[in-house]
C-alpha positions in Angstrom: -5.2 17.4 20.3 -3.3 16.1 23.2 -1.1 13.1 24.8 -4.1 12.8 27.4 -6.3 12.5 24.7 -4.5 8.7 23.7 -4.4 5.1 25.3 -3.2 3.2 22.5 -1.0 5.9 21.1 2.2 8.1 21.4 2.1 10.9 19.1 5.1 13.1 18.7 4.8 16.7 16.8 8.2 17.2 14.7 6.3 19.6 12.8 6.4 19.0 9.4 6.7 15.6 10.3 4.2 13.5 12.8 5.4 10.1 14.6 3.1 7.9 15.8 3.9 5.1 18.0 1.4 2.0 18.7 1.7 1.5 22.4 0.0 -1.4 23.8 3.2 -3.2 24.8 1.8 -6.2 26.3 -0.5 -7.4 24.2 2.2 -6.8 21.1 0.1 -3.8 20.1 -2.8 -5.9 19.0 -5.4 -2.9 17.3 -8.4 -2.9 19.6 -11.6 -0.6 18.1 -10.1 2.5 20.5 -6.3 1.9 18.7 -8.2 2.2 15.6 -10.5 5.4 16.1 -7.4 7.0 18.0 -5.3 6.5 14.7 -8.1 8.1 12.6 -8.1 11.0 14.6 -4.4 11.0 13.9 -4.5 10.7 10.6 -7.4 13.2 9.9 -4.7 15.8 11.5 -2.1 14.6 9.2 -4.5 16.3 6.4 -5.6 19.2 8.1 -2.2 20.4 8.9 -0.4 19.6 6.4 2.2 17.6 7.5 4.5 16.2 5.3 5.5 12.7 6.0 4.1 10.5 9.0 6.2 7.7 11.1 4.2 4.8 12.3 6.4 2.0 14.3 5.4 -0.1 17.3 6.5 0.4 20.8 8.3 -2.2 23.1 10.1 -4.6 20.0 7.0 -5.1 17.8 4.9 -3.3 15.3 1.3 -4.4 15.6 0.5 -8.3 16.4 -3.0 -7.5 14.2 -6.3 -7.6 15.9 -6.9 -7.6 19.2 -9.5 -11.3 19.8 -10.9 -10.1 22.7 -11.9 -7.1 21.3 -13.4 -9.8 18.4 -15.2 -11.7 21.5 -16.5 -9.2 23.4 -19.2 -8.1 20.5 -20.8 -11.9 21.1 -23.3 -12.8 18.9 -23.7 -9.4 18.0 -23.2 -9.9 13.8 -23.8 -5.9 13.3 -21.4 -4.9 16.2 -18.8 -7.5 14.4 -19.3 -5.8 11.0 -19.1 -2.4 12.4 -15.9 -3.9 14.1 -14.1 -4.6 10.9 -15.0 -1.7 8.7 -13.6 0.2 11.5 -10.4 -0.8 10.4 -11.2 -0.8 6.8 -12.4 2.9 7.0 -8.9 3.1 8.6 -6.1 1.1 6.1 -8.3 3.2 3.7 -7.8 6.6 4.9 -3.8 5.5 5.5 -3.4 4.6 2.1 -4.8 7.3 0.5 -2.7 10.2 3.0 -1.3 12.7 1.2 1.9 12.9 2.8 4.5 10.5 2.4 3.5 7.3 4.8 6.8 5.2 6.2 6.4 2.1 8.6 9.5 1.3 10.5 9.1 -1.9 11.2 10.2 -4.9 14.1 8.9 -7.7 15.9 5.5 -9.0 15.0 4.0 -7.6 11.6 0.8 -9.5 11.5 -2.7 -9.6 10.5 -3.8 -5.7 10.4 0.2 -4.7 11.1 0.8 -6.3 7.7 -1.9 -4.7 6.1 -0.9 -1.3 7.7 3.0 -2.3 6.1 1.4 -2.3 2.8 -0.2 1.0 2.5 2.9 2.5 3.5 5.1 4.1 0.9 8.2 2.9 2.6 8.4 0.3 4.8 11.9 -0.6 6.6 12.0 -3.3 9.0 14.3 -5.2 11.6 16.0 -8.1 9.8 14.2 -10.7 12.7 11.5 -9.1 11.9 8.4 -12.0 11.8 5.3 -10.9 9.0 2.5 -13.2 8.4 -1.4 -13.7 7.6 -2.8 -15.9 10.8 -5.9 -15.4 10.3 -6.8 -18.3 8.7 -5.3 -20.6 11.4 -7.5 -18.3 14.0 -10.4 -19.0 12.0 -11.3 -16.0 10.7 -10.5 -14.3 7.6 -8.0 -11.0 6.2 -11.2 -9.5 5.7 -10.3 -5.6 5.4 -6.8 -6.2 4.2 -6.8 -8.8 1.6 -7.5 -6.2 -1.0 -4.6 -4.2 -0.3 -2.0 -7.2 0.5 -3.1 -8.1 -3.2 -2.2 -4.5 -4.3 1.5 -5.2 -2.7 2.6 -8.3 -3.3 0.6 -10.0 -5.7 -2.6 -12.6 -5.7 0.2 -15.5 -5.8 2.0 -14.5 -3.0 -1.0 -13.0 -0.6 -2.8 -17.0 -1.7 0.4 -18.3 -0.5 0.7 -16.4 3.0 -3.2 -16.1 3.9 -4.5 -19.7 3.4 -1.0 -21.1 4.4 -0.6 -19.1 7.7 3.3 -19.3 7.2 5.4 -16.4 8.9 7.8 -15.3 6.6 11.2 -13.1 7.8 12.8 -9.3 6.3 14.5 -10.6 3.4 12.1 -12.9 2.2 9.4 -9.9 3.0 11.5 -7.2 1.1 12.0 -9.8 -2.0 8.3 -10.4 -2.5 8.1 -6.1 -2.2 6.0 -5.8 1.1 8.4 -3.5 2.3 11.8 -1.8 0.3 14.8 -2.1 3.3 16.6 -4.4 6.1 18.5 -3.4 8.3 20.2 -5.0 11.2 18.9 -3.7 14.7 16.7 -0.8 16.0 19.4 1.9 15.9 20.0 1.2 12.2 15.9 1.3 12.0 16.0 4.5 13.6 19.1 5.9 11.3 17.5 4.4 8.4 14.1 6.7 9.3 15.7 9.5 9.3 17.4 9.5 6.4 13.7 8.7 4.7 12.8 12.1 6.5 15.7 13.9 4.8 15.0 12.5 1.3 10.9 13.3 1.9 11.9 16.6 2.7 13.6 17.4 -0.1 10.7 16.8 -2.6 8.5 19.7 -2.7 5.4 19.2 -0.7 2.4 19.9 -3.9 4.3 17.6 -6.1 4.8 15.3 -4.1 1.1 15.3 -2.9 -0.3 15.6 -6.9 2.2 12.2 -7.7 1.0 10.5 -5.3 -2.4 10.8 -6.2 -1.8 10.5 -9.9 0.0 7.0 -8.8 -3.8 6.0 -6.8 -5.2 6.5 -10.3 -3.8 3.7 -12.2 -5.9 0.8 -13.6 -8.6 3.2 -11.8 -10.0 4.9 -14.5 -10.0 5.6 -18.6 -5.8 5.6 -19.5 -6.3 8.6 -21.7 -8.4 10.9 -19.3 -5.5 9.7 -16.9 -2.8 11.3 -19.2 -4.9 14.6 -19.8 -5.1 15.0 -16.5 -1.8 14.5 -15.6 -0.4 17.0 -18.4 -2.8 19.7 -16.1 -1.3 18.8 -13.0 2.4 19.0 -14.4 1.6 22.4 -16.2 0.4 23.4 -12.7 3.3 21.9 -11.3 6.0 23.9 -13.8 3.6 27.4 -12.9 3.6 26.5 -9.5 6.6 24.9 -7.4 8.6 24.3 -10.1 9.6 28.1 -10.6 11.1 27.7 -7.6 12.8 24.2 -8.3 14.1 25.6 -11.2 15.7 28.6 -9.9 17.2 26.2 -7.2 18.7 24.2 -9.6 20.5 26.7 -11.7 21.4 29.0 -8.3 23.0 25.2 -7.2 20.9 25.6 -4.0 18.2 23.5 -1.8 14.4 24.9 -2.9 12.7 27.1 -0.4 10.4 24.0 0.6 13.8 21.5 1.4 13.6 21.5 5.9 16.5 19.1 6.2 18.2 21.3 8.6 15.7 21.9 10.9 14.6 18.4 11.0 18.3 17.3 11.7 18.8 19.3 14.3 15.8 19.6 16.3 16.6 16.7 18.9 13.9 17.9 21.4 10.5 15.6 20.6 7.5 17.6 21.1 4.4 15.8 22.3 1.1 17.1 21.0 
């Protein structure tokens, strides 16, 4: 995988971390079907190489202004090539939420439509305090078809009736109090410093436990509570025979676990391009 492979995209390789930038600056990064099939590509390299946590921000100011409408009109009257459209995207938020690696959205400008429903599969979100999120959908006349489900899952049926069939844009604070996305900060530079940090904490945790908890966090309300727990006391006896040793030995040595790459991450100021 390359840079020339990409239109939509700029992918960095920060090996064991993966940025991803949306870049169609003048049309606020609105997700046409090739943004969407790029970051699925993306994404299924995230799982075959392992990486450990993925960046996705927005080039030029904003994040992602949601779907591109001309993408939207230029299937017609073509209902199949309109549904094929959408699940696009809902294969997409789908395969995002369910990453194994830690997922963080840094977040500015226009977080709408799609960009809001990409915000809420992340598992941090830290955006601009200007920063403008909001359903339009409605007000477009069309509906949050392939997000809905998942806005619900962050913020609540209230709040996601509230946003989608009012079509109000709501700000960082007001965003980060209804728990669409966990920090504010000031400007870009803080967004950046605030990032990295993320990076340094992600790297910390060790990468099959982190992986396992994330998973075992999908499976609430989604199956039998019991058969849950027994599974979990499996995955945490693994966990003690497996990276835990070495957690363990860290702690009473009073030293960072083989696994903890802070350093190299820190320091490597050169941004390879894949």
């Amino acid at each position: 995988m390359s840079q020339q492979e990409f239109e939509t995209l700029v992918v960095q390789d920060q090996s064991p971390v993966l940025r991803v930038m949306l870049n169609r600056p003048k049309l606020a990064n609105a997700m046409n079907l090739k943004m969407v099939n790029e970051l699925m590509a993306v994404m299924e390299k995230v799982e075959q190489e392992n990486y450990r946590v993925l960046i996705i921000s927005g080039g030029n100011g904003n994040f992602c202004a949601g779907g591109d409408i001309k993408d939207m009109q230029s299937a017609g009257a073509d209902k199949q090539a309109l549904i094929e459209l959408n699940r696009a995207f809902g294969h997409l938020i789908t395969k995002a939420d369910h990453l194994p690696c830690a997922v963080i959205c840094a977040l500015e400008g226009a977080v709408l439509g799609g960009g809001f429903g990409l915000a809420c599969v992340s598992d941090l979100a830290i955006a601009v305090e200007k920063t403008q999120f909001g359903l339009p959908e409605t007000s477009l006349g069309i509906i949050p078809a392939q997000i809905a489900p998942f806005v619900v899952q962050r913020i609540g049926l209230t709040q996601t009736r509230r946003l989608a069939l009012f079509g109000n844009r709501i700000k960082a604070q007001e965003a980060m109090s209804l728990g669409l996305i966990h920090q504010v900060v000031e400007d870009t530079d803080q967004l950046e410093g605030a990032v990295t940090k993320a990076i340094k904490l992600a790297l910390k945790c060790a990468p099959q436990a982190s992986q396992v908890t994330k998973a075992l966090i999908h499976s609430v309300d989604k199956q039998n509570l019991e058969s849950l727990l027994d599974q979990a006391a499996t995955d945490f006896a693994d966990a003690v025979m497996g990276e835990g040793r070495e957690g363990g030995a860290a702690f009473m040595q009073k030293r960072l676990p083989a696994w903890a790459d802070t350093a190299s991450m820190s320091e490597k100021s050169a941004k390879e391009t894949i």
